[in-house]
Structures are given as structure tokens and as C-alpha cells.
C-alpha positions in Angstrom: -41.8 5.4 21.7 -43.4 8.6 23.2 -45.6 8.8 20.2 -46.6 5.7 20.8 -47.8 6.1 24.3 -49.5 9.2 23.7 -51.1 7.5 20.6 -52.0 4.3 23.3 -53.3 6.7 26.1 -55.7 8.5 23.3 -57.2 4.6 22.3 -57.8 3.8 25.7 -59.5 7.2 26.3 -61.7 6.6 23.1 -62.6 3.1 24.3 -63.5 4.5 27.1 -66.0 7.1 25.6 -69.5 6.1 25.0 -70.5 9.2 22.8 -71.7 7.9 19.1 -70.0 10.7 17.6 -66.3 9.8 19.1 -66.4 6.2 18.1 -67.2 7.8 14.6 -63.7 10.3 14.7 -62.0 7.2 15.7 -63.2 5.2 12.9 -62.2 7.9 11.0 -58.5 8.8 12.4 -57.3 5.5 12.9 -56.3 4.7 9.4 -54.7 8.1 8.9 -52.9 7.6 12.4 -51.4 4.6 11.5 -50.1 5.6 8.3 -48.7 8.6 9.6 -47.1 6.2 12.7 -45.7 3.6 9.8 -44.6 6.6 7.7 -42.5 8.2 10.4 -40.6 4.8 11.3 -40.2 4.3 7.5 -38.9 7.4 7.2 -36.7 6.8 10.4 -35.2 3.9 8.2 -34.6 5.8 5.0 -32.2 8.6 7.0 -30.2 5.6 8.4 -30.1 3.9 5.2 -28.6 7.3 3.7 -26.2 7.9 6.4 -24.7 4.3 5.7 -24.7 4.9 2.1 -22.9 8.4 2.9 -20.2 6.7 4.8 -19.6 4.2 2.7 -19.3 6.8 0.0 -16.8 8.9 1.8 -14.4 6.2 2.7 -14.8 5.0 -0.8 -13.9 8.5 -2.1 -11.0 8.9 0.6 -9.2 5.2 -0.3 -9.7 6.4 -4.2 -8.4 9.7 -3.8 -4.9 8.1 -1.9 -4.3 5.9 -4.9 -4.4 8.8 -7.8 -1.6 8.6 -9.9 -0.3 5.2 -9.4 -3.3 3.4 -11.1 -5.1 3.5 -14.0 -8.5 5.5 -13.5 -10.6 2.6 -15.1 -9.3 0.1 -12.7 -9.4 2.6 -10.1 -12.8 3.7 -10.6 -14.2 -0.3 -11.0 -12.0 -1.2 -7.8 -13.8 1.9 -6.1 -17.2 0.5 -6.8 -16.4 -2.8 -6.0 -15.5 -1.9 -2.5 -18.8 -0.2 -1.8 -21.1 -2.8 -3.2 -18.9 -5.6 -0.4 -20.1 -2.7 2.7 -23.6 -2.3 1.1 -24.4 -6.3 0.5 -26.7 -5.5 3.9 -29.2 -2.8 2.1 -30.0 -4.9 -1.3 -33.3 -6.0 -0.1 -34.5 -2.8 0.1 -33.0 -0.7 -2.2 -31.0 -0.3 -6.0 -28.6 2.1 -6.6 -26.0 2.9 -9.6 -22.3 4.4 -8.7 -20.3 6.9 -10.8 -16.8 7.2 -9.7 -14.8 10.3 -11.5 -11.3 10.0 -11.0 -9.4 13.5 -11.7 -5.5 13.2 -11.4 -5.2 16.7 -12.7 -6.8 18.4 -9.6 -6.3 15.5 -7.4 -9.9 15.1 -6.8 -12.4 11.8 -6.8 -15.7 12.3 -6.9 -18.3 9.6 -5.6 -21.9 10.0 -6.7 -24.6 7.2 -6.0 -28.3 7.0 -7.2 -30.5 5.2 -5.3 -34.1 3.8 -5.2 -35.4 2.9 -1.9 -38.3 0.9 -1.5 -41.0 2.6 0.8 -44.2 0.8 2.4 -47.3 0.2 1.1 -45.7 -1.2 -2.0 -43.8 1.3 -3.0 -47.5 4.0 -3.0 -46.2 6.3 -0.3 -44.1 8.0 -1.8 -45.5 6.2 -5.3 -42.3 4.4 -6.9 -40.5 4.7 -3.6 -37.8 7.1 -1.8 -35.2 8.5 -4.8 -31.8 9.9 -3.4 -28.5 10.7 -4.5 -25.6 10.4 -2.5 -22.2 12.3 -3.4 -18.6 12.3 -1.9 -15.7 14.5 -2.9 -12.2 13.9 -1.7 -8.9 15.3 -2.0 -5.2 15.4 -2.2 -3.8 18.0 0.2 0.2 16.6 0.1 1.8 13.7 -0.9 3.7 10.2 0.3 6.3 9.3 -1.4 6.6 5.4 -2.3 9.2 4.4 -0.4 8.7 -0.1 -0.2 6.7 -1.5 -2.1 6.5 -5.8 -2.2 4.4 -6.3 -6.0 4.1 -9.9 -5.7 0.0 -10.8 -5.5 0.3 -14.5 -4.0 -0.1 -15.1 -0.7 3.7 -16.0 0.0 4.5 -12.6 -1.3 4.2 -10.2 1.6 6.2 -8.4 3.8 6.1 -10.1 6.7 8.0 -9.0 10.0 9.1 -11.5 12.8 11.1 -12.0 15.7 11.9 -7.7 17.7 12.6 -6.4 13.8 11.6 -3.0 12.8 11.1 -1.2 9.8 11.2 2.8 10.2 10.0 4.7 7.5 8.6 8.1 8.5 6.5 9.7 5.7 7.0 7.0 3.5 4.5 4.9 1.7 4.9 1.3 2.6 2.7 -0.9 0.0 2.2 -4.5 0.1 0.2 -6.0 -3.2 -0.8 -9.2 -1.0 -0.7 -8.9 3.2 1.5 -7.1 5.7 2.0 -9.5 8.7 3.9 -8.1 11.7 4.4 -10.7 14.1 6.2 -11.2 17.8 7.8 -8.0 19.2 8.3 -6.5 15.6 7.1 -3.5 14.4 6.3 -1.4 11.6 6.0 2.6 11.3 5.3 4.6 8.3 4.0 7.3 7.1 0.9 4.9 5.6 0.8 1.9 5.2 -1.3 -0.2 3.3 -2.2 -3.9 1.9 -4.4 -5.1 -0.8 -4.8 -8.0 1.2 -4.7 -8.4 5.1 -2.2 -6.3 7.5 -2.1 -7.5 11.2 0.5 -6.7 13.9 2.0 -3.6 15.7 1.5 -0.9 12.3 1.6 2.5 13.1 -0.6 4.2 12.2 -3.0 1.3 11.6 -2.8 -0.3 7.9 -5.0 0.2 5.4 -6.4 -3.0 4.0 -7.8 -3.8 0.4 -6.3 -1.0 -1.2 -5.6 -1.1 -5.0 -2.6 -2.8 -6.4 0.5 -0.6 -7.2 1.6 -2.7 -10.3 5.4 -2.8 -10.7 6.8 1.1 -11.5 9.5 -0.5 -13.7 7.7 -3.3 -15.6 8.7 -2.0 -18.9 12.5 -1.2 -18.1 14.9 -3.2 -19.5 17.4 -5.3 -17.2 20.3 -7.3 -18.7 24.0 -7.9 -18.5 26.5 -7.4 -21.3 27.6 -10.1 -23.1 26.2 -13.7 -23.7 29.3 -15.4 -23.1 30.6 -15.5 -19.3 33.7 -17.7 -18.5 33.7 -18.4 -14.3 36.4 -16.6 -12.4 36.4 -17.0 -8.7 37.7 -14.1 -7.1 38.8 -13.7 -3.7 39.5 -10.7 -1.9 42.8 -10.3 0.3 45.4 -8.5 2.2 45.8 -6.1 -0.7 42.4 -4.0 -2.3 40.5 -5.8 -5.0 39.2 -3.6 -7.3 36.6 -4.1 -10.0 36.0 -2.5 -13.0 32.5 -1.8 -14.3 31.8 -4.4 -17.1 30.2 -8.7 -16.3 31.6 -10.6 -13.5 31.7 -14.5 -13.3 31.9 -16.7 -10.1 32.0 -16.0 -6.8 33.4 -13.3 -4.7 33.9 -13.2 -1.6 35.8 -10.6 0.8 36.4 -11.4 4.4 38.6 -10.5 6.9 40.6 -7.5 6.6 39.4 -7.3 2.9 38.3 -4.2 0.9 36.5 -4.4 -2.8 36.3 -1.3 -4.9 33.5 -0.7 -7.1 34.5 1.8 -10.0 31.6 3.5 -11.1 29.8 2.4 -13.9 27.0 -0.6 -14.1 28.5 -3.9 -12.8 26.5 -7.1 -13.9 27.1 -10.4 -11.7 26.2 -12.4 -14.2 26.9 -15.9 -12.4 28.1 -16.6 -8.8 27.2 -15.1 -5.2 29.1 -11.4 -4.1 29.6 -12.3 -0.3 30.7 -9.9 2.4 31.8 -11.6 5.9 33.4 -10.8 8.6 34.7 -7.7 8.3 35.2 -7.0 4.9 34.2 -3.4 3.0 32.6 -3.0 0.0 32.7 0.8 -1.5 31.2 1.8 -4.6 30.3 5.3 -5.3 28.1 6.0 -8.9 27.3 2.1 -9.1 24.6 -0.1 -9.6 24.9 -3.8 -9.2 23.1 -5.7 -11.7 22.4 -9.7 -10.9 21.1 -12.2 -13.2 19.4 -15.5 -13.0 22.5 -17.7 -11.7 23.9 -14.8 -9.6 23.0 -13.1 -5.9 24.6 -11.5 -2.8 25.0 -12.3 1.0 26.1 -9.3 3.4 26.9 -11.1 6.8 28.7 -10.4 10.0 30.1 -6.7 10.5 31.2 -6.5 6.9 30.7 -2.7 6.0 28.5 -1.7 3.2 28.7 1.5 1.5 27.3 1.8 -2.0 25.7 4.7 -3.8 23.4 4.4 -7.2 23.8 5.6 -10.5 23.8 9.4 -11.1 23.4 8.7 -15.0 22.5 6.4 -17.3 19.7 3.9 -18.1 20.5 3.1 -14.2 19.8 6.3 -13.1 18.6 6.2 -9.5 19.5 2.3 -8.8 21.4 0.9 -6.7 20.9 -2.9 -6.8 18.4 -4.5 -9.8 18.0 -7.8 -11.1 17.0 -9.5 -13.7 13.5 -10.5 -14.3 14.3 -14.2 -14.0 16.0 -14.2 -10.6 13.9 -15.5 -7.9 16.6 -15.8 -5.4 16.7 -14.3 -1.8 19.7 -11.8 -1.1 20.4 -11.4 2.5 21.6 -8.8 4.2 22.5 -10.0 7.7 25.3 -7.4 8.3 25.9 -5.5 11.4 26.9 -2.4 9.1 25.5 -2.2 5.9 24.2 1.2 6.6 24.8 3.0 3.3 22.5 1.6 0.9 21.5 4.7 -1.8 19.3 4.5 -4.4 16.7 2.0 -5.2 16.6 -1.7 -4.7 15.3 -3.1 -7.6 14.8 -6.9 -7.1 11.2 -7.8 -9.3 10.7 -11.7 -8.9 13.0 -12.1 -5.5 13.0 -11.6 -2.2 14.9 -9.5 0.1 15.8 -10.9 3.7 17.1 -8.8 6.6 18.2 -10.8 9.4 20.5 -10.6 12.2 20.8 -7.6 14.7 21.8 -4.5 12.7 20.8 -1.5 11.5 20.0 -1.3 7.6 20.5 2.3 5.3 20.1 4.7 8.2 22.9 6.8 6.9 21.7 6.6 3.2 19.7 10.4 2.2 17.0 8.2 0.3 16.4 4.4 -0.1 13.6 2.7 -2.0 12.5 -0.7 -2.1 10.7 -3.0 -4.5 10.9 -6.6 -4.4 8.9 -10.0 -4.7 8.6 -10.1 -1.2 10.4 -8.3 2.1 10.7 -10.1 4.8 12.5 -9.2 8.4 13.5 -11.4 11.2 15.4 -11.7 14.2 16.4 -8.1 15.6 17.1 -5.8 12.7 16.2 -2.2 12.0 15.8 -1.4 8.6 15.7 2.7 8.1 14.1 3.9 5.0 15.3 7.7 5.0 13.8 10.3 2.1 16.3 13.1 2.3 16.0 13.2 -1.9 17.1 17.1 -2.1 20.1 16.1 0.1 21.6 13.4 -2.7 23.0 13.9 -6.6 21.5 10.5 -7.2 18.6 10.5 -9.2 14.8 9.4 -7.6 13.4 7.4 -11.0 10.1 8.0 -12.1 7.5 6.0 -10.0 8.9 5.8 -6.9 10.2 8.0 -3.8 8.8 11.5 -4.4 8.2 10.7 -8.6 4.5 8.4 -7.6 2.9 9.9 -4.8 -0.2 8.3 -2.4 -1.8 11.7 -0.8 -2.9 12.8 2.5 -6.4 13.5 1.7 -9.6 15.1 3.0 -13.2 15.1 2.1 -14.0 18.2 0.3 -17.3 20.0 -0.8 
């Protein structure tokens, strides 16, 4: 604006001037003031229009560089471009560019490079063919998150969604939701990241990441099953005196309440049909287990029953806990006031897993890891999701917990 006034104040003092040979060096400067003025603000333009593209590119390179290792660098590197073109919609009247995004898992390092054509004035004479940049961002990994809850379902109904004063504490842990994180009432929800591909909204701490790249499911190609095809129903009810199970397929219902105690052996235990219900104050132990549900079959922890169970240390189970089979779409509710030993991984692909009630979930397990359908809270629990992995004999399978890590990155040179 200054150049302006001093370029006004010189007009008026030529208009001013009645000598022949002024009006002649103002005929003559004019054009080449002008261009010069219209040059400057176009250049003015052109550093903004790089700084955008730079901070575009650096976020780009940052959200990339979190995701290396738990997707597949094509996808990664097309989901990376995708994301800039949405922030730079804004410049493409005025300029082209190409993007080149070089995912390295080796070094942990994305690189972010961007070529770009910016039209100048004067069509495109000054500079002849317009302004020609390249913009590059390098990012990262300096330490890892371990993948601690992840909800794989992509509709809209798959989420993990929060209600009511429940909590989920999971410090240092990747939280990952493939659609939206919705916190909602006086709930709340602290990790060490967490992120959506969709939408996040509510009390997250620190704030959530949204439209980050989908995690796919880390255990798509394992096999789940029971043994056996045929199952003949046995209802089983839990009394006065222990009830102990062997490892092997279970029919019907069970059911433990008051006063009674089931005994796991260790081994894998398929529920092949039924529900496995815990109320009152019943106990459930099993040390070296993992409980395997199928399509027909689920379980409901309610009341004060206590829940103590521990994963597989060996085995094609190695590292689980609780897994289903890929056609159950049930919900299994845990609603208990102590089901606070929960080792291992939670394995539940096409259903959901409810916590309810006002209780405190796994906080004396060394390492839990969830991934489900969907994960949904309400009322007033506290689910803890601990990763103390060095400080249990159970396994951490490959692509969770400390096996698939999202890094804590930083823009490098």
C-alpha cells in the first residue's frame, strides 16, 4: 500500500509539472511502473500459493508417514494424493501440479514431492509459460504406537461410539476406527492417537485424527473354526460344587450364578451353540485359554460376576483370548462389575462388543487388544486397555499391540 502512495504522490506531482520533457518520462515510465506494480502483487500471490501448497504437503507427508506398515504403499501413496487434491480444490484455477508420493517402510520415511505450474499475468509472458515450482515434504517415524482397538467395520453403524459418563483409557495405544469415533454426553476417550477414517467428535484426547487410511482387518486370512460338525445341545448349569470344562466343543447354554465357579482348562474351547453367561456373582477362571464362538453361540458377563481369563501361550491361538467366527454378528456384553482380567486379544471380526453398566473393564490385564465390527460404551464404564507386553508369557500376534505400529513422526529434511 506504501508503494502505492508513493507511486500516487509521484502522478500527482507529474500532473502537476508543465515541463514538455517530464510529461515525456512519464509517458515513458508509466508502462514499466505498472508492470513492475502488477508483477510484485503477482508475485505476492505466487509465495502464498507455495506456502499453501507446502502445508498441505507436510500434513500429507505427516498423516502418510503414521500409517507405514499397516497399509499397502500403493493405496497409501493414492490415499496420500487424494487428500491433498480435496485441501488444494481452491488453487485449480490458477495452477496444475503432479504429486509423487514415495512411501519407504524400510527407513520409515515418506517423501512428498509436488510439481507445479502456476499461471502468471499477462498470459502467462512474464515469466513466459508461467511460474514453475516444486514443492517437497519429508516425514518421519521417530517411535511407535502400538495398535491397541481397532473397530474394521467401514459402514456408518460400525464405529466406536461412546455414550452416557463411559471412558476408555488407553495411554500410548493406537485407537483406530475404519468409519467414525463419536464420543457423546460426559464420556471420554484418551489414547495415545487416535484416529478415524471417517468423522471423530466428542471429548478425544488428544484431538482425533480424521480421514486417515483404513487399517484392514490384521487377521483376515487366519483361520477360525470349531472342531467337529456335529454338536448335540447340553445345557449346563453351574452350582454349589466347581464346573469344570475341558478344552474341546461345547453345546447349549451355560450359565454360572450365584456362588458358582467354572474352570477353563487350558486348551481352545469352541462354544459352538448356546450363550456362556456369568451373573451375579459367579467366577469364570481360565488360564492358557482362548474362547472360540461360532455363528449360533455368544457370551453375557453381568452383575459382579468375576472374570479372569488369560490367552493362549501356544498354538494357532497364540495371543487370543476371545475370537469368533467370521459369521457371527452378535453383540457380547460385558456388563460386569469385575471382569478386570481380560489377557490377550479380543478377536470378534463381524460383531460387536458392548460395555455397559458401571465397572471397570481389563485394568489388571499386562496387555489387551481389541478388534471388532464395532465397540460401543455406555452408561458409566471404564474400559482400560493396558500394554505391559514384556510383563506377560502370552504371545502379542503379528499385526497388533506392539507387532503393527502407527509412529510418532516429525518432518525431516
Amino acid at each position: 500500500m506504501s508503494a502505492w502512495r508513493r507511486l500516487l504522490r509521484f502522478a500527482r506531482r507529474l500532473k502537476e509539472d508543465r515541463r514538455g520533457n517530464v510529461i515525456t518520462t512519464f509517458a515513458l515510465a508509466v508502462p514499466v511502473i505498472a508492470i513492475l506494480a502488477l508483477g510484485g502483487i503477482d508475485l505476492a500471490s505466487v509465495s502464498a500459493d507455495k506456502q499453501k501448497m507446502q502445508d498441505v504437503a507436510d500434513g500429507a507427508a505427516l498423516l502418510a508417514a503414521k500409517q507405514l506398515g499397516m497399509a499397502d504403499n500403493n493405496g497409501l501413496a493414492e490415499r496420500t494424493k487424494a487428500v491433498m487434491a480435496a485441501q488444494l480444490t481452491d488453487l485449480s484455477s490458477r495452477l496444475t501440479y503432479t504429486a509423487a508420493v514415495t512411501p519407504d517402510t524400510e527407513d520409515g520415511l515418506v517423501q512428498v514431492q509436488l510439481t507445479v505450474n502456476r499461471n502468471s499475468f499477462f498470459a502467462n509472458m512474464l515469466p513466459p509459460g508461467g511460474w514453475n515450482f516444486t514443492i517437497t515434504a519429508n516425514a518421519q517415524q521417530m517411535g511407535v504406537t502400538p495398535l491397541c482397538v481397532l473397530s474394521h467395520g467401514g459402514d456408518s453403524k460400525d464405529k466406536i461410539e461412546l455414550k452416557d459418563t463411559s471412558s476408555v483409557a488407553a495411554p500410548g495405544c493406537l485407537i483406530h476406527s475404519n468409519s467414525d469415533i463419536k464420543v457423546a454426553g460426559g464420556a471420554s476417550l484418551n489414547a495415545g492417537i487416535a484416529q478415524s477414517s471417517g468423522l471423530a467428535s466428542g471429548p478425544i484426547t488428544p484431538t482425533a485424527q480424521t480421514d486417515a487410511p483404513i487399517i484392514p482387518d490384521p487377521f483376515a486370512s487366519m483361520t477360525i473354526g470349531q472342531q467337529g460338525a456335529f454338536c448335540a445341545p447340553t445345557d449346563l448349569l453351574a452350582g454349589l460344587l466347581p464346573l469344570v470344562l475341558l478344552p474341546g466343543v461345547h453345546c447349549g447354554d451355560i450359565v454360572a450364578g450365584k456362588n458358582s465357579t467354572i474352570t477353563l482348562l487350558p486348551g481352545e474351547h469352541y462354544f459352538q451353540k448356546g450363550k456362556l453367561e456369568l451373573k451375579e456373582n459367579a467366577v469364570l477362571n481360565g488360564d492358557n485359554v482362548v474362547l472360540v464362538f461360532g455363528k449360533e453361540a455368544d457370551f453375557q458377563f453381568k452383575d459382579t460376576s468375576q472374570i479372569r481369563l488369560s490367552g493362549r501361550r501356544q498354538g494357532s491361538y497364540a495371543g487370543f483370548v476371545v475370537a469368533t467366527t467370521r459369521d457371527n454378528d452378535r453383540t457380547f456384553e460385558i456388563s460386569s462389575t469385575a471382569a478386570r482380567q481380560l489377557l490377550g486379544t479380543v478377536y470378534i471380526p463381524n460383531a460387536t462388543l458392548l460395555v455397559k453398566g458401571q465397572n471397570r473393564i481389563a485394568d489388571q490385564s499386562a496387555w489387551t487388544v481389541i478388534v471388532a465390527q464395532s465397540i460401543k460404551l455406555e452408561e458409566n464404564p471404564d474400559l482400560v486397555i493396558n500394554k505391559n507386553y514384556a510383563g506377560s508369557s502370552v504371545p502379542v500376534p503379528g499385526g497388533v499391540g506392539d507387532k503393527a505400529a502407527s509412529a510418532v513422526v516429525r518432518l525431516a529434511q
